[in-house]
N, CA, C and O atoms as a Tripos MOL2 file, in Angstrom:
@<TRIPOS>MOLECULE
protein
  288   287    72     0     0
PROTEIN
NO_CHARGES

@<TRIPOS>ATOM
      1 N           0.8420   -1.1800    0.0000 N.3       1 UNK1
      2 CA          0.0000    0.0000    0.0000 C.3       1 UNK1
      3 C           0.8880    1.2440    0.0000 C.2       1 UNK1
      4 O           1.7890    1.4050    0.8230 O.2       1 UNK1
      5 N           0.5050    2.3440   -1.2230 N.am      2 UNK2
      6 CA          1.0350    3.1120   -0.7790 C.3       2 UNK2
      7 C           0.6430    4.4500   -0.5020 C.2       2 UNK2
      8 O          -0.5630    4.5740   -0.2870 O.2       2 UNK2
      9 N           1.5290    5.7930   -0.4320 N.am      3 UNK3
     10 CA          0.4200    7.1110    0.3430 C.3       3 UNK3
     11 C           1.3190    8.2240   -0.6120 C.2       3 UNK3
     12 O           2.4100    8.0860   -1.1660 O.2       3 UNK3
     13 N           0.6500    9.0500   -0.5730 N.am      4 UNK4
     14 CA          1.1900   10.5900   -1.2510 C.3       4 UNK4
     15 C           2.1310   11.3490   -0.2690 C.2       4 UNK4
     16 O           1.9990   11.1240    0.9340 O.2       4 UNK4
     17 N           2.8830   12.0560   -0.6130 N.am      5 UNK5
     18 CA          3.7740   13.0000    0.1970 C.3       5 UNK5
     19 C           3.3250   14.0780   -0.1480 C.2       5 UNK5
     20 O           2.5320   13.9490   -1.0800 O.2       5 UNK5
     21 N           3.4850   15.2060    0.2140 N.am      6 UNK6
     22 CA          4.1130   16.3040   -0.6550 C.3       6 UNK6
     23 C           5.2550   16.9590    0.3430 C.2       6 UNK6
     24 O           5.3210   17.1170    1.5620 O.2       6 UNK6
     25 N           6.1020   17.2550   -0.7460 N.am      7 UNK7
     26 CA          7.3610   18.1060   -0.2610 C.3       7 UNK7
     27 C           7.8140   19.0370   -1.2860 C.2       7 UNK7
     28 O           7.5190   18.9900   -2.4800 O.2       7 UNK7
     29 N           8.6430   19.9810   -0.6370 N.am      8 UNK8
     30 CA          8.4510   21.0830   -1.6780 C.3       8 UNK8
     31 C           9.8930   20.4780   -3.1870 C.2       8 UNK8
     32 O          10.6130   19.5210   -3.4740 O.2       8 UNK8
     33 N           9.6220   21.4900   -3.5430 N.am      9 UNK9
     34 CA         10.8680   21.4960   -5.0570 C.3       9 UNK9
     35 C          12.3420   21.2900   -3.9030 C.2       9 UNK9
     36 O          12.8340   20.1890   -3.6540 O.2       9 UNK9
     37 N          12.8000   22.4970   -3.3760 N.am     10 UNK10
     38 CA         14.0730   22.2330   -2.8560 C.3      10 UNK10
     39 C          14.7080   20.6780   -2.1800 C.2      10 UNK10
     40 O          15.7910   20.1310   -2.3850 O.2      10 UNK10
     41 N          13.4770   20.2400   -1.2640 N.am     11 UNK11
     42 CA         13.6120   19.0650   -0.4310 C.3      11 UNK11
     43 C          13.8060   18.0190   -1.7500 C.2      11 UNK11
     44 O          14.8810   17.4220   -1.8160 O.2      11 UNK11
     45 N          12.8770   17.8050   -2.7090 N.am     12 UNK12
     46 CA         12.9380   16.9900   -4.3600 C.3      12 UNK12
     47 C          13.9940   17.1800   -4.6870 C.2      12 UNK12
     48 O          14.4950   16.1180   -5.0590 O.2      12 UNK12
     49 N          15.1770   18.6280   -4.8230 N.am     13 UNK13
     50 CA         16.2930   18.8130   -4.9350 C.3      13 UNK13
     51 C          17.6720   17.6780   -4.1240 C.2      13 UNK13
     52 O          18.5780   16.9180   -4.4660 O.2      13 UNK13
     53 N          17.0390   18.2250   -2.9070 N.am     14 UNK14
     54 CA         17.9990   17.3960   -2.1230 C.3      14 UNK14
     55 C          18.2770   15.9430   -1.8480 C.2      14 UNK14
     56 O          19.3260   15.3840   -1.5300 O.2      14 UNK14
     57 N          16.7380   15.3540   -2.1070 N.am     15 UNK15
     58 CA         16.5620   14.0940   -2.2070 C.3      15 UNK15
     59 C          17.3610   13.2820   -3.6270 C.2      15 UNK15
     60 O          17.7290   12.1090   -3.5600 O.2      15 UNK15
     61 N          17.5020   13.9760   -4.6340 N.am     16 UNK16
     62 CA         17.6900   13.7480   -5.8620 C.3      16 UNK16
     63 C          19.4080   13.5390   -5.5340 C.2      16 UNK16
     64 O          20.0340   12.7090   -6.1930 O.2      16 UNK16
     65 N          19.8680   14.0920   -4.8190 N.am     17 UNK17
     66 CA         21.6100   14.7020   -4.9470 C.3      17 UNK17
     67 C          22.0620   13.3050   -3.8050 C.2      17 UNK17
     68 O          23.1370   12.7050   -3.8380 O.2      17 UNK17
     69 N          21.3830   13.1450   -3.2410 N.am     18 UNK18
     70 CA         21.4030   12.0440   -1.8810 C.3      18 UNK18
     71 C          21.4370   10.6810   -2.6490 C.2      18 UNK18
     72 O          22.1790    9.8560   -2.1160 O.2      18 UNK18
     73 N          20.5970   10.1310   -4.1440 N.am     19 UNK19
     74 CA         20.4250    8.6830   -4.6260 C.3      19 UNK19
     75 C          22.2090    8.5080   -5.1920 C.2      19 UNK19
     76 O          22.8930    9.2400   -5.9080 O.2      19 UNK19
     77 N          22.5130    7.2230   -4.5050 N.am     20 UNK20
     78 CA         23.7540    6.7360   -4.8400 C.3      20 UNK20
     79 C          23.7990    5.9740   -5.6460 C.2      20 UNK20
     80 O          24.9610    5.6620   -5.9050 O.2      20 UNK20
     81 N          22.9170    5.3710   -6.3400 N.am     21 UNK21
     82 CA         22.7500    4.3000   -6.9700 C.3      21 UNK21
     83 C          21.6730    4.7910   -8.3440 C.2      21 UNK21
     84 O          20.7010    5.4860   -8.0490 O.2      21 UNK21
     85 N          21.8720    4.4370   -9.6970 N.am     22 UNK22
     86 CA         20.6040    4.7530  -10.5810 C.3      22 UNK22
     87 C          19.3570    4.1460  -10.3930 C.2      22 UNK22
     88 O          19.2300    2.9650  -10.0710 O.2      22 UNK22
     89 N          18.3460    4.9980  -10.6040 N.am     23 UNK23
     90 CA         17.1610    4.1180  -10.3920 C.3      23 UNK23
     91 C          16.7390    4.1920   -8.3060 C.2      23 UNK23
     92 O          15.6720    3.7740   -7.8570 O.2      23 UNK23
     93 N          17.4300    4.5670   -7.7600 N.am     24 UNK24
     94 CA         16.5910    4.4030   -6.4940 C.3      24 UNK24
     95 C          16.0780    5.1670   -6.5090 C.2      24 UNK24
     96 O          16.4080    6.2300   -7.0330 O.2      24 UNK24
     97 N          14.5450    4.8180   -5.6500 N.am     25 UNK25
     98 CA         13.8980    5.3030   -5.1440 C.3      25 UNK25
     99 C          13.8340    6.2420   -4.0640 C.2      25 UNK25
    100 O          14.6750    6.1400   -3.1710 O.2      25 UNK25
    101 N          12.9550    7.1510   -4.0080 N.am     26 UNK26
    102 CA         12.9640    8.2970   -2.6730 C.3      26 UNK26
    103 C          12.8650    7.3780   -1.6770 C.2      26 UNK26
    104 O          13.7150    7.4620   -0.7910 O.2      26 UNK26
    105 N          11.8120    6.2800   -1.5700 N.am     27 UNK27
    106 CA         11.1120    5.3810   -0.2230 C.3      27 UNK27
    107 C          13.0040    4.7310    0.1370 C.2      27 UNK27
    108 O          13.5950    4.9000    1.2030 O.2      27 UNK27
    109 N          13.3960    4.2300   -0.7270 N.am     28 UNK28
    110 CA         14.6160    3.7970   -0.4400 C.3      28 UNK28
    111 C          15.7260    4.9640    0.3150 C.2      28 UNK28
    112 O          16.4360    4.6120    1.2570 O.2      28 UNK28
    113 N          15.7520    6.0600   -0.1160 N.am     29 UNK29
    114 CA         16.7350    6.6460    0.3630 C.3      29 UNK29
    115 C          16.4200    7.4310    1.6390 C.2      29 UNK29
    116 O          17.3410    7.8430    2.3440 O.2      29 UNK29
    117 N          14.4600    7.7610    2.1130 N.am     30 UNK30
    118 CA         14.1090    7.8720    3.2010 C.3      30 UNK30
    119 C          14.5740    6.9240    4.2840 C.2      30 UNK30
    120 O          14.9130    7.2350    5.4260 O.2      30 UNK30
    121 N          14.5330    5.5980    3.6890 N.am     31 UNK31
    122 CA         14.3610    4.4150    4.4840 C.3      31 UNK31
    123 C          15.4290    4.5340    5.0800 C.2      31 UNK31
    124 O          15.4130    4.3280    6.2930 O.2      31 UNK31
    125 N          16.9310    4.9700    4.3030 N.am     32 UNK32
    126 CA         18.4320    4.7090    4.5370 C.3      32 UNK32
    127 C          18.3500    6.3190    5.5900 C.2      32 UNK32
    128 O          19.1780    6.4160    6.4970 O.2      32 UNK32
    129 N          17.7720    6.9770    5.4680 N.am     33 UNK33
    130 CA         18.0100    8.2360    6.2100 C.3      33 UNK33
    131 C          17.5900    8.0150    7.6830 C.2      33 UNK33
    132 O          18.0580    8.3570    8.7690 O.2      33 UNK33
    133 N          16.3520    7.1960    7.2130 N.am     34 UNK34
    134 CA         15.5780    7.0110    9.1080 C.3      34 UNK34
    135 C          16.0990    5.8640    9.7530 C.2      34 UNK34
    136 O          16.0570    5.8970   10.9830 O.2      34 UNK34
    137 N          16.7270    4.5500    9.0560 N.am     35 UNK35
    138 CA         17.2600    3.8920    9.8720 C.3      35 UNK35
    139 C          18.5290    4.2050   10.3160 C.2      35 UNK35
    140 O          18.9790    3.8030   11.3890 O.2      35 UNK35
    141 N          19.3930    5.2250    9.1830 N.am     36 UNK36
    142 CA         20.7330    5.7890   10.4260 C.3      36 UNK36
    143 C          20.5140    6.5760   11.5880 C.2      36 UNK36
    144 O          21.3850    6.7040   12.4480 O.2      36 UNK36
    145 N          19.3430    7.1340   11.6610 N.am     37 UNK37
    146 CA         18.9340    7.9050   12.5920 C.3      37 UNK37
    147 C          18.0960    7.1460   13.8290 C.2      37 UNK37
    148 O          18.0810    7.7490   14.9020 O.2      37 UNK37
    149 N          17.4410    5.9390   13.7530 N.am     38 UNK38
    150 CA         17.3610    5.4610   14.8520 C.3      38 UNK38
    151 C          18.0620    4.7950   15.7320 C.2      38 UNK38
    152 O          17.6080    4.2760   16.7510 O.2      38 UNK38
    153 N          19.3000    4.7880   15.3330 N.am     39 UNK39
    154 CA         19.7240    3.8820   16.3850 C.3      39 UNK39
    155 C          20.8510    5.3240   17.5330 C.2      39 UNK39
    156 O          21.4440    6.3160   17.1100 O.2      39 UNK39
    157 N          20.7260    4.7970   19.0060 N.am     40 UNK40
    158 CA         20.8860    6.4350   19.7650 C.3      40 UNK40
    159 C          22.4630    6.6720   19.8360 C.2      40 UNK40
    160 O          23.2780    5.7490   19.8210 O.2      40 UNK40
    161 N          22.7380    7.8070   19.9030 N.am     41 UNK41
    162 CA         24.2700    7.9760   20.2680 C.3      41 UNK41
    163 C          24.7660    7.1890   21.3980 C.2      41 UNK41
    164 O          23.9880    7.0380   22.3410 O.2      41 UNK41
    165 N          25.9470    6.6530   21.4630 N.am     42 UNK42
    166 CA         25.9420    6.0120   22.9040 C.3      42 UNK42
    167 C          26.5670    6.3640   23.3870 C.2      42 UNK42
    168 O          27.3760    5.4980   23.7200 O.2      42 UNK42
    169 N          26.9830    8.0480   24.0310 N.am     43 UNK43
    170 CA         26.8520    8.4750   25.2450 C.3      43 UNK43
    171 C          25.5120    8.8600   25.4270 C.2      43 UNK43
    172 O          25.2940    8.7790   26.6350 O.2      43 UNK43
    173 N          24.2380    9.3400   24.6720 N.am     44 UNK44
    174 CA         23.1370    9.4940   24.4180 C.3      44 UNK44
    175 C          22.2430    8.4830   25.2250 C.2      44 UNK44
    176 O          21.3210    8.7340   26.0000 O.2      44 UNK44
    177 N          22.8230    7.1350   24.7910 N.am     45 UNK45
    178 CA         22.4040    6.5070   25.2590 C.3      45 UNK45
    179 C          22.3910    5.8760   26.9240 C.2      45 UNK45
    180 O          21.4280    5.3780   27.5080 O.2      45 UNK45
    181 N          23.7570    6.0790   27.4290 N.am     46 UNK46
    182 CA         24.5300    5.5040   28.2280 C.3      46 UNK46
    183 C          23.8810    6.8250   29.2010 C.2      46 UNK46
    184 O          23.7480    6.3910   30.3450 O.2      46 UNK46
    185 N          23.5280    7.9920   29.1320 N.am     47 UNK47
    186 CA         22.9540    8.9590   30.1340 C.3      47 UNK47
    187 C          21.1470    8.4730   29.8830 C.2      47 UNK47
    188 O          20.2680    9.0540   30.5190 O.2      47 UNK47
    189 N          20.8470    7.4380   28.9550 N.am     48 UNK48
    190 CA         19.2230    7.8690   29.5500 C.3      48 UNK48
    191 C          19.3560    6.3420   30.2640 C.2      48 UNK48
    192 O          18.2880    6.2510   30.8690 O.2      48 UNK48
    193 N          20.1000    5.1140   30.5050 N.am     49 UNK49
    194 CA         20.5410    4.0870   31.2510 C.3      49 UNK49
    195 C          21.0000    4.7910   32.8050 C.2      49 UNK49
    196 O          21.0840    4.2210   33.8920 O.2      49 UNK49
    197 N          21.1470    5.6280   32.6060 N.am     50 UNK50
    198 CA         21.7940    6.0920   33.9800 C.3      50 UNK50
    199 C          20.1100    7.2040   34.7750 C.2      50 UNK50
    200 O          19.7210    7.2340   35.9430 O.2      50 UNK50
    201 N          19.6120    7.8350   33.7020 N.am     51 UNK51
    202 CA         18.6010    8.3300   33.8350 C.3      51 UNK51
    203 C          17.4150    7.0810   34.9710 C.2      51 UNK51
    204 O          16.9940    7.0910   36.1280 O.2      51 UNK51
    205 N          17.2960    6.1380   33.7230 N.am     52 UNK52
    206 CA         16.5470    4.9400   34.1730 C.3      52 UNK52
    207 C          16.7470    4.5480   35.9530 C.2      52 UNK52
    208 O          15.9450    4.4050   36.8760 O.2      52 UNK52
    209 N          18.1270    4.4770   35.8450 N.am     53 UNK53
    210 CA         18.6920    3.6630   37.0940 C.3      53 UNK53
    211 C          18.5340    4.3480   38.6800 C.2      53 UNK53
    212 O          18.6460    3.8540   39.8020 O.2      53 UNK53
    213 N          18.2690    5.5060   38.2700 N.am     54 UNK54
    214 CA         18.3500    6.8920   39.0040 C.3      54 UNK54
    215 C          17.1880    6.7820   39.9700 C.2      54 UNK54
    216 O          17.0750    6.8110   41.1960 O.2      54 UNK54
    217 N          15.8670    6.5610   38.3050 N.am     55 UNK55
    218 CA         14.5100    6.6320   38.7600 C.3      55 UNK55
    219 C          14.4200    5.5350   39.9310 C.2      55 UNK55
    220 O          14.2610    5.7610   41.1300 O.2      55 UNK55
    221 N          14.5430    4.4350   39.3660 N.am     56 UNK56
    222 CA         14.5100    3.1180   39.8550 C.3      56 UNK56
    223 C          14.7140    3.0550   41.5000 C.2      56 UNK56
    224 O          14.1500    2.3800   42.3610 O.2      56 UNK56
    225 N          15.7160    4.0050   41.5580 N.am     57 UNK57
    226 CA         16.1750    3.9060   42.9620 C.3      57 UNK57
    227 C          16.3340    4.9800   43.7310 C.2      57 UNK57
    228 O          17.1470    5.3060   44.5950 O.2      57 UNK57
    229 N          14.8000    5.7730   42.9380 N.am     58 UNK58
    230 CA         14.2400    6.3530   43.6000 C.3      58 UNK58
    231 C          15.0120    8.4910   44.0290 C.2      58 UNK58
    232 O          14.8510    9.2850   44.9560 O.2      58 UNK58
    233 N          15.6210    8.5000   42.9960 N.am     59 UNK59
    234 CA         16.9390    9.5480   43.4510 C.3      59 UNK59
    235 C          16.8650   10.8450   42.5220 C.2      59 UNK59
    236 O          17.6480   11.6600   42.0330 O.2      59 UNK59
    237 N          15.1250   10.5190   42.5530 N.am     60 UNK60
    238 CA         14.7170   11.8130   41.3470 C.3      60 UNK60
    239 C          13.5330   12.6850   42.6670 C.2      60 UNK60
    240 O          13.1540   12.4670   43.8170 O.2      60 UNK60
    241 N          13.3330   13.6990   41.6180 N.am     61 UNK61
    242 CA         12.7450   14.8150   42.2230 C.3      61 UNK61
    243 C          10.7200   15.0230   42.1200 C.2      61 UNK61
    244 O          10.1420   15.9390   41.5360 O.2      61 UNK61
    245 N          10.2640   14.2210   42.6450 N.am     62 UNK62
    246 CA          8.8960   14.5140   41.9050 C.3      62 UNK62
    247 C           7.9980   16.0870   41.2150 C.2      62 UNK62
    248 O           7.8950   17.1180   41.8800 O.2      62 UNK62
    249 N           7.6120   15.9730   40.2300 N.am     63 UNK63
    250 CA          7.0770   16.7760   39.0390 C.3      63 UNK63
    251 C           6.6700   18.5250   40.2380 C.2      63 UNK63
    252 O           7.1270   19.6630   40.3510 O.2      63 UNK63
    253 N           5.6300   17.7250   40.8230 N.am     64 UNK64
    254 CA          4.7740   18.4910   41.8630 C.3      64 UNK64
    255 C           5.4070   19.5590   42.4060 C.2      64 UNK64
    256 O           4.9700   20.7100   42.4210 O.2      64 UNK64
    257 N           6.8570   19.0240   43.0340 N.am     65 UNK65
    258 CA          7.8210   19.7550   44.4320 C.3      65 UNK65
    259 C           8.2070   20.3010   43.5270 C.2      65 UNK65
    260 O           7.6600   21.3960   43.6590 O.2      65 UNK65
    261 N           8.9810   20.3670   42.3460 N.am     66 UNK66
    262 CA          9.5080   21.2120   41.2620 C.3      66 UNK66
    263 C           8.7220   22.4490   40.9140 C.2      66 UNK66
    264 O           9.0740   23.6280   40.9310 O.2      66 UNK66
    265 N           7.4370   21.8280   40.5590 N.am     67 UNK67
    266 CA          6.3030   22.9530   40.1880 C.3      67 UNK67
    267 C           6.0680   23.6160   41.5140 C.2      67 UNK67
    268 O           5.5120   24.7090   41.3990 O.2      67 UNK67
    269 N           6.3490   23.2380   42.7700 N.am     68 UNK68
    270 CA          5.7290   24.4460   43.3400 C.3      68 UNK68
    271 C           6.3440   25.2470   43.9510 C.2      68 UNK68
    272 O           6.0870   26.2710   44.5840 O.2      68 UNK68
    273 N           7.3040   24.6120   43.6700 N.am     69 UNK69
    274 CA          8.9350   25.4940   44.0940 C.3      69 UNK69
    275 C           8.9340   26.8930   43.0190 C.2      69 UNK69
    276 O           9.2760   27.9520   43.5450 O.2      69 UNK69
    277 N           8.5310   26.9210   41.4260 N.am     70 UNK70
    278 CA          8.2090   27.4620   41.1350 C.3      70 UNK70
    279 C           7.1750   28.7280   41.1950 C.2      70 UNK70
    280 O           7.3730   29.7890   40.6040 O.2      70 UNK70
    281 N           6.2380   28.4860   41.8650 N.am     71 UNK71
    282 CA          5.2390   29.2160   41.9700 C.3      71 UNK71
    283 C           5.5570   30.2250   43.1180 C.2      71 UNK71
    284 O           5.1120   31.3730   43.1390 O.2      71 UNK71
    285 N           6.5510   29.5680   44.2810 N.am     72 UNK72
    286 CA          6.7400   30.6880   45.5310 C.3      72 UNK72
    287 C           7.1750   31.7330   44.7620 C.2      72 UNK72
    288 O           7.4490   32.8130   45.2860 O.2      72 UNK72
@<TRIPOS>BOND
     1     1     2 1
     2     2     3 1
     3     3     4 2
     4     3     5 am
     5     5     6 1
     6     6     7 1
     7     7     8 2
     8     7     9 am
     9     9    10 1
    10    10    11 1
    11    11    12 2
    12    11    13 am
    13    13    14 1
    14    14    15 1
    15    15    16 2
    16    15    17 am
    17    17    18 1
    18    18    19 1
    19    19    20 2
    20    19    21 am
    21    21    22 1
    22    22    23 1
    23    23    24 2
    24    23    25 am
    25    25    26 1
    26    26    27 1
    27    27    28 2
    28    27    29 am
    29    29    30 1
    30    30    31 1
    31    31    32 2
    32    31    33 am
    33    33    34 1
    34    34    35 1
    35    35    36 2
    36    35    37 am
    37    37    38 1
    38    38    39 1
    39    39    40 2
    40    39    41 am
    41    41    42 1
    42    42    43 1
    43    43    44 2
    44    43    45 am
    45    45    46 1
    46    46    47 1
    47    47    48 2
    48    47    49 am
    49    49    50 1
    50    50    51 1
    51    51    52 2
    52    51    53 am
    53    53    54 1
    54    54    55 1
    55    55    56 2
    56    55    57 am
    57    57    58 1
    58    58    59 1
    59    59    60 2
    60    59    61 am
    61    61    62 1
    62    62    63 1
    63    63    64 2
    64    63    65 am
    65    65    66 1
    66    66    67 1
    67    67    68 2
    68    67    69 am
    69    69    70 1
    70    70    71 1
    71    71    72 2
    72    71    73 am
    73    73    74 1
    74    74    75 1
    75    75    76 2
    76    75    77 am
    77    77    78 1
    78    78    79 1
    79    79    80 2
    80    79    81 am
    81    81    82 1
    82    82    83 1
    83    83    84 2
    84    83    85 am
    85    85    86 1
    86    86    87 1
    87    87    88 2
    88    87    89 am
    89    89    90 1
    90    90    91 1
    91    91    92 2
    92    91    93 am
    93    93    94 1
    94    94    95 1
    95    95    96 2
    96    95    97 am
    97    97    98 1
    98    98    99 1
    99    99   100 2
   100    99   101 am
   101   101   102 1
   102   102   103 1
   103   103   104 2
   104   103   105 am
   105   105   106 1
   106   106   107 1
   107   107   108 2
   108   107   109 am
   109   109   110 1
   110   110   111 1
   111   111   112 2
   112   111   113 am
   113   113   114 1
   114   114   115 1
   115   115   116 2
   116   115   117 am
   117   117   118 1
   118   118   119 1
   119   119   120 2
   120   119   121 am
   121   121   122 1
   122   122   123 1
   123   123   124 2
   124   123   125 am
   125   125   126 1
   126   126   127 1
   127   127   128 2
   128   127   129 am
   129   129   130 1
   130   130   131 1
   131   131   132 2
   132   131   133 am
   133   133   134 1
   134   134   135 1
   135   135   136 2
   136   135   137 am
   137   137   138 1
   138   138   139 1
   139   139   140 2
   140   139   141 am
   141   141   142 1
   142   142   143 1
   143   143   144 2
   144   143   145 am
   145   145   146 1
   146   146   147 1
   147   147   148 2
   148   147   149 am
   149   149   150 1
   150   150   151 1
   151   151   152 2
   152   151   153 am
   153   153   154 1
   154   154   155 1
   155   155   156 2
   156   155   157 am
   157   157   158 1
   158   158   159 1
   159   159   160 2
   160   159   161 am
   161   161   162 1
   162   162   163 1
   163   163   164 2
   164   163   165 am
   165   165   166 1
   166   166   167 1
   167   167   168 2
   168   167   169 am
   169   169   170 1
   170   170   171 1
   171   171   172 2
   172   171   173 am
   173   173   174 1
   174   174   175 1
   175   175   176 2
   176   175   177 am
   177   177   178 1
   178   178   179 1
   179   179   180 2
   180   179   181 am
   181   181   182 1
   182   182   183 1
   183   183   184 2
   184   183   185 am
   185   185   186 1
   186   186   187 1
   187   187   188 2
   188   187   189 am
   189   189   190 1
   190   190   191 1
   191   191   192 2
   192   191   193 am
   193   193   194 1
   194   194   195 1
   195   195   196 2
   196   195   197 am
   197   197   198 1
   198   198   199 1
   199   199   200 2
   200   199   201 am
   201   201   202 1
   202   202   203 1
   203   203   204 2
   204   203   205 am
   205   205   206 1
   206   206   207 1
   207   207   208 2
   208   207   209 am
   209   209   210 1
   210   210   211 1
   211   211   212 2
   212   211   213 am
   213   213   214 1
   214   214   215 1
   215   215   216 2
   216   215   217 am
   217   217   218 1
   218   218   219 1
   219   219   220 2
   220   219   221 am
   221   221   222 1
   222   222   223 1
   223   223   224 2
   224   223   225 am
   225   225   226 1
   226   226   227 1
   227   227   228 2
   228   227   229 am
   229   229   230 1
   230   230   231 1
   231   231   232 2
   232   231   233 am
   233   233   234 1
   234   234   235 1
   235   235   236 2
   236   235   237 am
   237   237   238 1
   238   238   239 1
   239   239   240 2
   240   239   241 am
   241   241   242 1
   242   242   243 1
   243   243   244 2
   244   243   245 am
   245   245   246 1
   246   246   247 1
   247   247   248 2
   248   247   249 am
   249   249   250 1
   250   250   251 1
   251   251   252 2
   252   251   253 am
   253   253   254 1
   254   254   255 1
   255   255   256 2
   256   255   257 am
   257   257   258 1
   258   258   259 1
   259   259   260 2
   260   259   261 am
   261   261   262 1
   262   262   263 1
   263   263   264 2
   264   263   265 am
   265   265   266 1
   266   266   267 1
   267   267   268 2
   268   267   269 am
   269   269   270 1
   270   270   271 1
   271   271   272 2
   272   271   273 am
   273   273   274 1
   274   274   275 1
   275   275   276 2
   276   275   277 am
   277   277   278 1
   278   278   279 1
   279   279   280 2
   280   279   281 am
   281   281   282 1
   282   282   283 1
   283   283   284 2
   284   283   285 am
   285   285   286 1
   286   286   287 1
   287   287   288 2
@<TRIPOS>SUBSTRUCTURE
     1 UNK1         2 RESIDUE 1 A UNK
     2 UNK2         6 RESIDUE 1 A UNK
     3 UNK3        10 RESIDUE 1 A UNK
     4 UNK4        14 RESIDUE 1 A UNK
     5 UNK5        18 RESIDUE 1 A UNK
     6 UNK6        22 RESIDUE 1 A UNK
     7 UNK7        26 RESIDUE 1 A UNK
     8 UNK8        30 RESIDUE 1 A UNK
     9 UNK9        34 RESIDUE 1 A UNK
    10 UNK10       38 RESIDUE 1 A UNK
    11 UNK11       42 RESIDUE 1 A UNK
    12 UNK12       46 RESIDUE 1 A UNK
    13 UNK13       50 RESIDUE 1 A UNK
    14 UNK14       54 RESIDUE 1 A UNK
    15 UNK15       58 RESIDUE 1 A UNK
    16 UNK16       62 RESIDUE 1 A UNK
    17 UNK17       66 RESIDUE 1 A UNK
    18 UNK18       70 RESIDUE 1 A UNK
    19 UNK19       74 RESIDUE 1 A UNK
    20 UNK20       78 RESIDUE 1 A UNK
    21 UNK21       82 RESIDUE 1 A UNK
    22 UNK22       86 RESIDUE 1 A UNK
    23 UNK23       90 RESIDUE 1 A UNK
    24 UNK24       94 RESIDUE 1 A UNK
    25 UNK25       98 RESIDUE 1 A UNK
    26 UNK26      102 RESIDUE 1 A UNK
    27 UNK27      106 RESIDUE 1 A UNK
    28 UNK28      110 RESIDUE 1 A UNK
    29 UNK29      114 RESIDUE 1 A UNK
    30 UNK30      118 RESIDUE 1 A UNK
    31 UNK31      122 RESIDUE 1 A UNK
    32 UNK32      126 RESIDUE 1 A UNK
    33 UNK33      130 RESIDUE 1 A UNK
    34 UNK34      134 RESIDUE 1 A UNK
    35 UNK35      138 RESIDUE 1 A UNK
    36 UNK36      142 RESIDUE 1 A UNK
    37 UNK37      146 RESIDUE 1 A UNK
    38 UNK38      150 RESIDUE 1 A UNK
    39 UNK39      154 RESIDUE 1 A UNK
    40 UNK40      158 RESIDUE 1 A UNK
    41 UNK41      162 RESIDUE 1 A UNK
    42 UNK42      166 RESIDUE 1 A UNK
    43 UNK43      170 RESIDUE 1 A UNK
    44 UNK44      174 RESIDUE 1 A UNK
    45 UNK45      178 RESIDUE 1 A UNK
    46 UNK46      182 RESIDUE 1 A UNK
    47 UNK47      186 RESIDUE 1 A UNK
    48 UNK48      190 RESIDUE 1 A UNK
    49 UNK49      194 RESIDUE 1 A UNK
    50 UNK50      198 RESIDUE 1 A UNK
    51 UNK51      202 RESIDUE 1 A UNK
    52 UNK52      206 RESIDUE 1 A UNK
    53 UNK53      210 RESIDUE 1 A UNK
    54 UNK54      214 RESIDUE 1 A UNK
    55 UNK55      218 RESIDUE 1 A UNK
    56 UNK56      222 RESIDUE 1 A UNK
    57 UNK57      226 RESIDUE 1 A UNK
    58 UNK58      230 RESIDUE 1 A UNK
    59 UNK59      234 RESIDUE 1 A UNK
    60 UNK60      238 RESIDUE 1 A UNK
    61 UNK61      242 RESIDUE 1 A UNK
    62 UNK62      246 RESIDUE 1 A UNK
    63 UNK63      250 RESIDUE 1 A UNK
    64 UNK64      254 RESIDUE 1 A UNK
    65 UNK65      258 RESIDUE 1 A UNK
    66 UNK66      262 RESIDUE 1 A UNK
    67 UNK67      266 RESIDUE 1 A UNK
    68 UNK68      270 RESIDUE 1 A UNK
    69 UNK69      274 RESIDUE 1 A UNK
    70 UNK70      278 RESIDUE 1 A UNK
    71 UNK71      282 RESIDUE 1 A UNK
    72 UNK72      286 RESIDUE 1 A UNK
């Protein structure tokens, strides 16, 4: 199945300058753009593991006390 885009002329520009290969497709070279981009930096990563571990054990600040620390 497939769906319509629209994007402007320039982005069509850029997409065009990006195909490494003859004949690929935009879906192909989106595809190659979003899967280098999902995978996380790993110090990126290695601070939201530490984030996690933090919560876990309890060594965070709840939402509330923040907000009303604000408001005095």
């Amino acid at each position: 199945m497939y769906t319509t885009i629209k994007i402007s002329h320039e982005l069509k520009r850029v997409l065009d300058r990006m195909k490494v290969v003859e004949g690929e497709t935009y879906e192909q070279i989106i595809e190659d753009f979003v899967e280098d981009h999902l995978e996380l930096n790993p110090e990126f990563e290695k601070e939201i593991r530490k984030a996690i571990k933090e919560c876990r054990e309890g060594k965070t600040v709840p939402f509330e006390k923040i907000k009303s620390k604000f408001r005095e």
